[in-house]
C-alpha positions in Angstrom: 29.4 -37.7 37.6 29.2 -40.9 35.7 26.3 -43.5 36.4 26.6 -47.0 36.2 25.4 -47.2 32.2 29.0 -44.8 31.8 26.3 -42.2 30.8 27.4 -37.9 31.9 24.1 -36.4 33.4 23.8 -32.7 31.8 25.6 -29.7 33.2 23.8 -27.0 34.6 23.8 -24.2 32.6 24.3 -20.6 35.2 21.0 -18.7 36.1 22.5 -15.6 34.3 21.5 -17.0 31.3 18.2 -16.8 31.8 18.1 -13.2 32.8 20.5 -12.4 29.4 17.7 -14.2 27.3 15.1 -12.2 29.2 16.8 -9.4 28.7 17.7 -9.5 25.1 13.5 -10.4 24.5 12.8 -7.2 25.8 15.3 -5.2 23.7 13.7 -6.6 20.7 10.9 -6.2 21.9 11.9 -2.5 22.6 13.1 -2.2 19.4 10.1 -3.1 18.0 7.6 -1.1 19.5 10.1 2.0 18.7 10.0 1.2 15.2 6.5 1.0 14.7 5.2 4.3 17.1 8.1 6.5 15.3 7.5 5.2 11.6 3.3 5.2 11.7 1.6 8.2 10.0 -0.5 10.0 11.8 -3.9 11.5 10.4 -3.4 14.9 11.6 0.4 15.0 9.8 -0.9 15.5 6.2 1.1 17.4 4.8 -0.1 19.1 1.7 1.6 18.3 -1.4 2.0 21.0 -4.7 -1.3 22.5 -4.8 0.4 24.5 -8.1 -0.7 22.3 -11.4 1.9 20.8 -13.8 3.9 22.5 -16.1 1.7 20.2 -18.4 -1.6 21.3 -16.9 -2.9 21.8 -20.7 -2.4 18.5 -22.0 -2.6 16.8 -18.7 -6.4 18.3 -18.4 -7.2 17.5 -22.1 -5.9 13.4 -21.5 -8.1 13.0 -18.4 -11.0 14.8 -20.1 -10.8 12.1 -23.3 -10.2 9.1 -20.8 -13.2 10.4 -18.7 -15.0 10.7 -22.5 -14.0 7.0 -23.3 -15.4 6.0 -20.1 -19.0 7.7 -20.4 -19.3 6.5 -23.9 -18.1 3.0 -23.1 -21.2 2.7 -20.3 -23.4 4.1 -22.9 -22.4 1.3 -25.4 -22.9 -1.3 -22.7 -19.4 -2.5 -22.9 -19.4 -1.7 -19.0 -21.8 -1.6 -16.0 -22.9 2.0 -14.7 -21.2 1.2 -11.8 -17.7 0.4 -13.2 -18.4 3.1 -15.3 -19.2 5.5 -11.8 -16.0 3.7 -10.0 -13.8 4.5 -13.1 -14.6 8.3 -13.3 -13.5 8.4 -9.4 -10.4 6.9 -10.2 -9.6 9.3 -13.2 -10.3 12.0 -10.9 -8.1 10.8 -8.3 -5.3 9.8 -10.6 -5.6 13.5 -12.2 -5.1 15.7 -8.7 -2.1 13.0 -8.2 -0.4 13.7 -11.5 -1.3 17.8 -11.4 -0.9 18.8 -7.6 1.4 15.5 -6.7 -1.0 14.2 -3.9 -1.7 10.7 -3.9 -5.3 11.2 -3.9 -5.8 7.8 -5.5 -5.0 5.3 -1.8 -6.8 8.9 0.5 -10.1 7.8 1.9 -12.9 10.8 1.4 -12.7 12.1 4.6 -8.8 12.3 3.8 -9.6 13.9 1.0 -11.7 16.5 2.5 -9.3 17.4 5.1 -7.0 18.2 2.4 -6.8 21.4 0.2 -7.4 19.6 -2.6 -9.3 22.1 -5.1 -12.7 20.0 -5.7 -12.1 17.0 -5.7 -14.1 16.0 -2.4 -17.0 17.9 -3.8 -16.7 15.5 -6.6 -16.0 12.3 -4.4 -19.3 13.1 -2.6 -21.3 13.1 -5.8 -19.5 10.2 -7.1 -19.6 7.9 -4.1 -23.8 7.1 -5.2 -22.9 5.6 -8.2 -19.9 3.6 -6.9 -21.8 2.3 -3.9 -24.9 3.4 -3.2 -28.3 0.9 -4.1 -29.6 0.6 -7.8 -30.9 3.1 -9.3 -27.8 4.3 -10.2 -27.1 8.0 -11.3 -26.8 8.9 -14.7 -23.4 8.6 -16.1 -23.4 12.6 -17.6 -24.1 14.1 -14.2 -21.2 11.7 -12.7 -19.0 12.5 -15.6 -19.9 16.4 -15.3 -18.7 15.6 -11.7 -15.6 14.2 -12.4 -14.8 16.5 -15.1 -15.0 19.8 -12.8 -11.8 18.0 -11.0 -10.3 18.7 -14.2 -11.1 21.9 -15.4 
């Protein structure tokens, strides 16, 4: 109907639309929750990746081994900190059981690690972990390189 100003007052809109708006909120909604539950990973899913080395194994073992050198003698110098030196061995030893076995041991946490059939590498982790983040005094770089380097051998 029209007031006296010539002004329309708004048109009611049907109650099914608020049940269709309700309704499509909870199939997003829906949606949503199915798409996060069926694409999480779960811990107890590992699945073990190729625990056969490289076809490379040689080469790749003697690389790590003279990046893990570089590193050792680089803390020696005192171009970096014990504990750079410590959190960069971990790393190499991680990075080397991801390019031999194909496990991306570099983002696994330790207890991931030692849940994993991983051949020594949480042995070396646990020895490791003192220099990277354990109080001052720090351990000596050879027996964290010796550490690191069994990963290798």
């Amino acid at each position: 109907m029209q007031d006296s100003d010539g002004f329309y007052e708004p048109l009611a809109y049907g109650a099914w639309w608020g049940w269709a708006g309700l309704l499509v909120l909870l199939a997003v909604a829906g949606w949503l929750t199915y798409v996060l539950v069926s694409t999480r990973n779960r811990a107890d899913q590992i699945v073990p990746g190729r625990l056969t080395p490289a076809a490379d194994g040689g080469l790749l073992r003697e690389t790590y081994r003279e990046r893990m050198d570089t590193v050792v003698d680089a803390a020696k110098a005192g171009r970096i900190s014990l504990r750079s030196a410590h959190q960069e061995l971990s790393l190499l030893a991680r990075k080397y059981v991801r390019d031999a076995y194909g496990v991306d041991a570099p983002r696994m946490t330790l207890d991931e690690v030692a849940r994993h059939p991983l051949p020594g590498l949480a042995a070396a982790l646990e020895q490791l972990y003192p220099g990277e983040f354990g109080p001052e005094p720090l351990p000596s770089i050879d027996v964290s390189a010796a550490a690191a380097k069994s990963v290798v051998a």
